[in-house]
NUKE-59720 format. One record per residue: residue in one letter; x, y, z of N, C-alpha, C, O, CB in turn. Coordinates in Angstrom, 3 decimals, padded with zeros to 6 digits. Atoms other than C-alpha are relative to their C-alpha. Glycine has a CB too. Layout:
<atoms>
A; X; Y; Z; X; Y; Z; X; Y; Z; X; Y; Z; X; Y; Z
...
</atoms>
This chain:
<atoms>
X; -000.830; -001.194; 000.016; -010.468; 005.856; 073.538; 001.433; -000.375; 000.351; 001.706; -001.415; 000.951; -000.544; 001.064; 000.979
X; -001.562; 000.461; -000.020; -006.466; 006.015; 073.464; 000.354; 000.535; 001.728; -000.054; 001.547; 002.297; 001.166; 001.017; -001.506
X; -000.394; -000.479; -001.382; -005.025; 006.184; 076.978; 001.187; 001.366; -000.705; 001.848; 001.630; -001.710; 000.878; -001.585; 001.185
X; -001.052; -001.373; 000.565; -003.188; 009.535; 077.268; 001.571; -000.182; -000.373; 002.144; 000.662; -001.062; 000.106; 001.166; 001.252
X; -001.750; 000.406; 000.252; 000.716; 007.929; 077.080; -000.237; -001.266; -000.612; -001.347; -001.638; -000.992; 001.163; -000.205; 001.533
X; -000.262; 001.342; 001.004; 001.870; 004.614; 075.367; -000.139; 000.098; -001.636; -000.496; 001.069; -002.304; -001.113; -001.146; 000.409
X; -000.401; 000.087; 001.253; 002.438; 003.607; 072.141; -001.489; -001.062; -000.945; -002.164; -001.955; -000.431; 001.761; -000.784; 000.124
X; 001.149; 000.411; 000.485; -000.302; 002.684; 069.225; 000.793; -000.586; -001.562; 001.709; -000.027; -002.165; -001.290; 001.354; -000.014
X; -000.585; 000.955; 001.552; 000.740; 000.533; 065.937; -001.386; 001.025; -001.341; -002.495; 001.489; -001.076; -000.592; -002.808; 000.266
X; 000.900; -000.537; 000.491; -000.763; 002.079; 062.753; 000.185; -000.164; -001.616; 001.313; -000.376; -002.062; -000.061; 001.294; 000.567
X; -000.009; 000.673; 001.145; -001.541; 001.332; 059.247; -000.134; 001.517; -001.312; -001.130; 002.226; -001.451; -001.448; -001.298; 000.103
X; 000.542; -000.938; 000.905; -000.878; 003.909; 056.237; -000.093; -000.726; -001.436; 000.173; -001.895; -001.719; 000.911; 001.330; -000.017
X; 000.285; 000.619; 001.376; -001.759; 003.713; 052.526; 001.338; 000.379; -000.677; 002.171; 001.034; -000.051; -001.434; 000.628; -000.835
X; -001.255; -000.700; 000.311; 001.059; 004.367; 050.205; -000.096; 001.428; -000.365; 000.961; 001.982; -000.668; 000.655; -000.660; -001.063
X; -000.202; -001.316; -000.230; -000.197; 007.968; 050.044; -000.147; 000.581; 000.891; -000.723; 001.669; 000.863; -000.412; 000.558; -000.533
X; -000.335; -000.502; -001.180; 000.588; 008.372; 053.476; -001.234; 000.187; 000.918; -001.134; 000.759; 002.003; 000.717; 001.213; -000.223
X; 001.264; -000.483; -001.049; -003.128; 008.520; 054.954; 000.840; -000.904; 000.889; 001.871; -001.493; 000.563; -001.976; -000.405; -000.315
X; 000.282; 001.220; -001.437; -003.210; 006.385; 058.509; -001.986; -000.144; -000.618; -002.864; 000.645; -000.968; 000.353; 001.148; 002.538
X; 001.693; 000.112; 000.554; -006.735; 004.549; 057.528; -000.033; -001.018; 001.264; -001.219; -001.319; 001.403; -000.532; -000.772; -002.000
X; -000.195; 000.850; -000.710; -005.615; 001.869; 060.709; 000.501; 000.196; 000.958; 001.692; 000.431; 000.751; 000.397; -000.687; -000.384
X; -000.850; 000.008; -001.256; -004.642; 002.118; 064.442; -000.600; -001.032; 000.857; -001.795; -001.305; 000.751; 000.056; 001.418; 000.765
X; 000.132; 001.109; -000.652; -004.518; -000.676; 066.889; 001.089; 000.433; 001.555; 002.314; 000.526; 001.479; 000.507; -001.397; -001.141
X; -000.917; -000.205; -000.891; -003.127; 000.124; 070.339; 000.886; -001.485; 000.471; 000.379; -002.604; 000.559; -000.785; 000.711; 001.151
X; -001.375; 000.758; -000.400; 000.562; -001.764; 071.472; -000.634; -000.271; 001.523; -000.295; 000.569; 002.357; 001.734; 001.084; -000.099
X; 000.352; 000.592; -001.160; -001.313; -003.708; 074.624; 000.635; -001.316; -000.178; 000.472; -002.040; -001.161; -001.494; -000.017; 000.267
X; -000.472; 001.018; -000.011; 000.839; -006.404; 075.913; -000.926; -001.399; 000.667; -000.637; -002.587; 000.807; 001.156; 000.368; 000.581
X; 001.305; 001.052; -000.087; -002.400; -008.189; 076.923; -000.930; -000.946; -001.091; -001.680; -001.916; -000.982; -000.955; 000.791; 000.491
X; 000.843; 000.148; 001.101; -003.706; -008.474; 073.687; 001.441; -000.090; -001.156; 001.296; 000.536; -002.206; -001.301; 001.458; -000.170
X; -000.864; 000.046; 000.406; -000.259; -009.258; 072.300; -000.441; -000.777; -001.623; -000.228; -000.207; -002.693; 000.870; -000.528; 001.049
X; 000.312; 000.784; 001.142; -001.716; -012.345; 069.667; -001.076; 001.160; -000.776; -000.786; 001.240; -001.970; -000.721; -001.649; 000.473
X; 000.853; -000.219; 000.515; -004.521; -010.280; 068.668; 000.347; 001.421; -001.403; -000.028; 001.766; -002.524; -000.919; 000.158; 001.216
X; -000.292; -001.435; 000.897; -002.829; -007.007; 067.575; 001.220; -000.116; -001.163; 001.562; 000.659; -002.056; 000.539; 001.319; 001.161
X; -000.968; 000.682; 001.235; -000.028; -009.428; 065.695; -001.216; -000.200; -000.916; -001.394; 000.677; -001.762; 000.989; -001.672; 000.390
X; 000.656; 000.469; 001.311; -002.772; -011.136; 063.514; -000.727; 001.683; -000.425; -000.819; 001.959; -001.621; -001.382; -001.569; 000.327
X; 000.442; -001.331; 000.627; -004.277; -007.396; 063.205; 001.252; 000.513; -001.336; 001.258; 000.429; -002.564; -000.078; 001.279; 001.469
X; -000.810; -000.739; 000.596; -001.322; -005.642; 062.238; 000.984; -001.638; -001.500; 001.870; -001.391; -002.318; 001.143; 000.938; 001.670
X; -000.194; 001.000; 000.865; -000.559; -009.133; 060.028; -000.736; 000.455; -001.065; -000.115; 000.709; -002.098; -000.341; -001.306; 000.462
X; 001.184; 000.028; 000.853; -003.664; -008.549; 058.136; 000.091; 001.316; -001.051; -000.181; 001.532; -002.232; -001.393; 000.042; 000.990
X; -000.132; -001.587; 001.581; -002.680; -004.606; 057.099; 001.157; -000.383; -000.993; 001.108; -000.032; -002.173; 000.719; 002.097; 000.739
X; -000.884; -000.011; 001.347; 000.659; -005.887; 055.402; -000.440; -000.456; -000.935; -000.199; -000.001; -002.053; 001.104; -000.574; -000.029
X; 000.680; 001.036; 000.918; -001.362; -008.585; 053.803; -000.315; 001.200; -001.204; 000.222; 001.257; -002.311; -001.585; -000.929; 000.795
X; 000.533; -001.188; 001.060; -003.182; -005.317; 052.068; 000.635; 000.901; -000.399; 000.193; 001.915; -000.940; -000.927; 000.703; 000.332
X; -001.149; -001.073; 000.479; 000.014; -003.680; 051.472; -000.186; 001.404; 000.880; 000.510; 002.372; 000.573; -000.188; 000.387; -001.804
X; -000.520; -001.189; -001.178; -000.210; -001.032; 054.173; 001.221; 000.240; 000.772; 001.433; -000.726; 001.505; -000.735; -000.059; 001.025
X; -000.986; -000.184; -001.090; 002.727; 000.151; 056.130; -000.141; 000.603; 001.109; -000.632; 001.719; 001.275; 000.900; 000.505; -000.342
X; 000.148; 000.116; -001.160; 003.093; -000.468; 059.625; 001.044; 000.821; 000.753; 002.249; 000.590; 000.647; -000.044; -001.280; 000.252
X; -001.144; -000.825; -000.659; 004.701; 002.280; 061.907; -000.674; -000.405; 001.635; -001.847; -000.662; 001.909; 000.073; 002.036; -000.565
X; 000.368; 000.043; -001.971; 004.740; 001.881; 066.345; 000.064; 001.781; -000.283; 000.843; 002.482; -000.928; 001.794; -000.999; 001.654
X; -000.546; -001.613; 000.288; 004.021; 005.602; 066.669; -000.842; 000.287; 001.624; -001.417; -000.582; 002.279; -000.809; 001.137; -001.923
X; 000.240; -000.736; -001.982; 003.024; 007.479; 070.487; -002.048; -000.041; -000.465; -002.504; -000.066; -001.608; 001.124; 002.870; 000.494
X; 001.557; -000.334; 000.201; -001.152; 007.778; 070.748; 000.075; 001.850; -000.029; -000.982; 002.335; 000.375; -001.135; -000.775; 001.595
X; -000.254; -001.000; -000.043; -000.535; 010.912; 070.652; 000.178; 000.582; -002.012; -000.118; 001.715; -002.393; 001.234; -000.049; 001.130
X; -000.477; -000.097; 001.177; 000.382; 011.039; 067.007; -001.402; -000.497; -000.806; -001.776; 000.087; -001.823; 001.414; -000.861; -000.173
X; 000.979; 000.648; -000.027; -002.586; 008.973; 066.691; -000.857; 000.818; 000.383; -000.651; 001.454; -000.651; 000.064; -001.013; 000.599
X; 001.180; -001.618; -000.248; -005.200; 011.854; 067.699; 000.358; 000.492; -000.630; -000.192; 000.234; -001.701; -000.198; 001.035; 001.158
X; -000.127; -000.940; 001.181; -003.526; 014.447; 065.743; -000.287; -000.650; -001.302; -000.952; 000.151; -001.959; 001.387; 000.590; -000.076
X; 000.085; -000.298; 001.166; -003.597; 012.474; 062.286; -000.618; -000.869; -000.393; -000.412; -001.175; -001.568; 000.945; 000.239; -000.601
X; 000.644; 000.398; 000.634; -006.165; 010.199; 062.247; -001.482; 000.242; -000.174; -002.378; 000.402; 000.655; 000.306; -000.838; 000.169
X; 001.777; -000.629; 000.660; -009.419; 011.052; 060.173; -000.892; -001.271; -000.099; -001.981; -000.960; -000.581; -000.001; 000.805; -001.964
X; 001.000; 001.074; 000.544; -011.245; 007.712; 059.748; 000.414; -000.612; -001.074; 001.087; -000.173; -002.006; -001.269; 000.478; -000.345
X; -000.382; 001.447; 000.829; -011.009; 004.323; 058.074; 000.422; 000.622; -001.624; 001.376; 000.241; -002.304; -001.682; -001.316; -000.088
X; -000.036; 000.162; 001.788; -011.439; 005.705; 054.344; 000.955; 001.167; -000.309; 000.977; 002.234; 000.304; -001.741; 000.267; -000.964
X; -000.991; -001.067; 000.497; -008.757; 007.614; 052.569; -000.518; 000.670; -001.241; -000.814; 000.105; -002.295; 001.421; -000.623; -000.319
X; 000.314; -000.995; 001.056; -009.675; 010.893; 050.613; 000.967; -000.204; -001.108; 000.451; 000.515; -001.963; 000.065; 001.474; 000.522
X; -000.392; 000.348; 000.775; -007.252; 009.837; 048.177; -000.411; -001.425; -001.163; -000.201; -001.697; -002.345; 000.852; 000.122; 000.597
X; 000.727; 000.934; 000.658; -009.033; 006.890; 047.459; -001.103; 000.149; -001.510; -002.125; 000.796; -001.740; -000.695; -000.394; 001.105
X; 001.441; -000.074; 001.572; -010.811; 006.234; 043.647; -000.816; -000.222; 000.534; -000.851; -000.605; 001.704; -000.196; -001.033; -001.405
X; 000.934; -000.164; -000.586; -013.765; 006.427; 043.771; -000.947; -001.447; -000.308; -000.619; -001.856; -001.422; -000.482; 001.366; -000.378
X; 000.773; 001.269; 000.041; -016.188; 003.116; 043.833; -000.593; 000.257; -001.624; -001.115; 001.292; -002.038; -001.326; -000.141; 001.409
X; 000.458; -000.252; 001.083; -016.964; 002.240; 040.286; -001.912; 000.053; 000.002; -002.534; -000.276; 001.012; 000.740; -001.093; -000.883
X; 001.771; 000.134; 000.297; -021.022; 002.404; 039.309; -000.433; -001.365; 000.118; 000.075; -002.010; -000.799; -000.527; 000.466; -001.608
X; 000.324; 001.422; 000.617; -022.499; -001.097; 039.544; -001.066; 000.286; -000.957; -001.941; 001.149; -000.881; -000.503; -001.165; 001.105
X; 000.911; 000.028; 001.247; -024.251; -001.737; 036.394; -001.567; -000.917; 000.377; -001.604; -001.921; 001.088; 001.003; -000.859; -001.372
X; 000.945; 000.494; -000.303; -027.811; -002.589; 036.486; -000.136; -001.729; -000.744; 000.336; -002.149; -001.800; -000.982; 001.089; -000.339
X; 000.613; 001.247; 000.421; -029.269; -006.163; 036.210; -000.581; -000.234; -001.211; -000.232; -001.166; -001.935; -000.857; -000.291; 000.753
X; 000.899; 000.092; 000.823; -031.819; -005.525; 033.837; 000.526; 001.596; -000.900; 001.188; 002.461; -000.326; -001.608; -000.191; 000.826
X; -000.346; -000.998; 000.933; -031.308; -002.839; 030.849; -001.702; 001.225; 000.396; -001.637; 002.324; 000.947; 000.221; -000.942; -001.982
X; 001.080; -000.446; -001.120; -035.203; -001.757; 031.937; -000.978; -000.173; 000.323; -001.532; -001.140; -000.198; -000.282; 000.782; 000.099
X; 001.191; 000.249; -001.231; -038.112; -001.424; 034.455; -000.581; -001.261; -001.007; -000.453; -002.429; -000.640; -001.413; 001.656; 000.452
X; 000.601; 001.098; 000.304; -039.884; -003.468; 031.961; 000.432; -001.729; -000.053; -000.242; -002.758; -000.066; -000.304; 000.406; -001.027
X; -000.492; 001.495; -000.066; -037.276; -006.364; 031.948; -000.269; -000.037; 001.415; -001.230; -000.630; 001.904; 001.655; -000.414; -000.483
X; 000.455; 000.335; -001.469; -037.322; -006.232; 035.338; -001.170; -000.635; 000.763; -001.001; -001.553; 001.565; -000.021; 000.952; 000.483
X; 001.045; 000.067; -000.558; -041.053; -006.254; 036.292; 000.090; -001.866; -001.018; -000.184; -002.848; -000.329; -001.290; 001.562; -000.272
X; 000.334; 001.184; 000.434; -041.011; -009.487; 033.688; 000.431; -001.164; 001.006; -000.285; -001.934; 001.645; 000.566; -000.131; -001.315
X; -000.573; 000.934; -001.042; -038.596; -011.476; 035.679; -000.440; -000.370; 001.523; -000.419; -001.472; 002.072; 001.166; 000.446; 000.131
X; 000.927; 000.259; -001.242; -040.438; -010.619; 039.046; -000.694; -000.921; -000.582; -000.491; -002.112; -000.342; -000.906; 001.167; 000.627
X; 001.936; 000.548; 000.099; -044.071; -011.631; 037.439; 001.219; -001.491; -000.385; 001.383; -002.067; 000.691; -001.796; 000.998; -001.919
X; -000.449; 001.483; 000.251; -041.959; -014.993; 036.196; 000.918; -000.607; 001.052; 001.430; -001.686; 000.752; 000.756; -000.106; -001.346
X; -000.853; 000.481; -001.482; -039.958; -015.656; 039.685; -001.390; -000.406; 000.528; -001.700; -001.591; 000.651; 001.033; 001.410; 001.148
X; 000.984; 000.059; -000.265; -043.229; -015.020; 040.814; -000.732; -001.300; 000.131; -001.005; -002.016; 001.095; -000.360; 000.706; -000.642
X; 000.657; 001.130; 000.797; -044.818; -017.509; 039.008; 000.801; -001.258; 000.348; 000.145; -002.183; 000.827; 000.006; 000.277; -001.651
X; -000.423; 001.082; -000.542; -042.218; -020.037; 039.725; -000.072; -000.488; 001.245; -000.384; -001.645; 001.524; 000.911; -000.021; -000.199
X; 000.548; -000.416; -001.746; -042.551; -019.239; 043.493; -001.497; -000.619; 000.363; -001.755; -001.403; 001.277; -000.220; 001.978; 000.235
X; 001.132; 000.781; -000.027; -045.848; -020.222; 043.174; -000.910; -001.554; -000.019; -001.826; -002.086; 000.608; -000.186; 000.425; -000.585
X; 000.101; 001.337; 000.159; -045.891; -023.431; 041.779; 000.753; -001.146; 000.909; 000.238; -002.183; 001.326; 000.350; -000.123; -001.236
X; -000.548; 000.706; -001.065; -043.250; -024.837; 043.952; -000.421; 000.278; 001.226; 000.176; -000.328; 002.116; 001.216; 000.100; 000.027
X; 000.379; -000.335; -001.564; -044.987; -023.413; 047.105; -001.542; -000.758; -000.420; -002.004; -001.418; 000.510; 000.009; 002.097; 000.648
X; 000.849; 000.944; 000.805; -047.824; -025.106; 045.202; -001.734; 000.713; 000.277; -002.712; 000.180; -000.247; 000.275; -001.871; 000.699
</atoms>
């Protein structure tokens, strides 16, 4: 949880979600550089903003603006290719386990 004062580093997308916050601890100085390193890497922009700002506007990692995950396409076209390749894994499985 964010302490009630101080300052929190934070990562938006370019349509403005925050999908990233990392609190400004001068204890953890290396750790929250290679953090906040890692969002430019992914093209995020990095604002120092109050924790405070940080409660009001962040919703969680994934941005509702985000496309949506394409379909992965199946392996096999169907069940019956499928079940073949088992029974013949199978079968190979077998012989080398002997």
């Amino acid at each position: 949880m964010f302490p009630k004062s101080g300052f929190s580093y934070i990562g938006r997308k370019p349509c403005g979600c925050m999908v990233t916050a990392i609190i400004d601890n001068p204890d953890t100085s290396r750790a929250v550089a290679t953090e906040v390193a890692s969002w430019l890497r992914q093209g995020l922009t990095v604002e120092r903003v109050t924790h405070q700002v940080v409660r009001d506007e962040f919703m969680g990692w994934m941005c509702p603006h985000a496309p949506p995950k394409p379909e992965q396409m199946p392996l096999f076209d169907t069940l019956e290719e499928s079940k073949r390749f088992e029974a013949a894994t199978y079968a190979i499985n077998q012989e080398i386990i002997g």
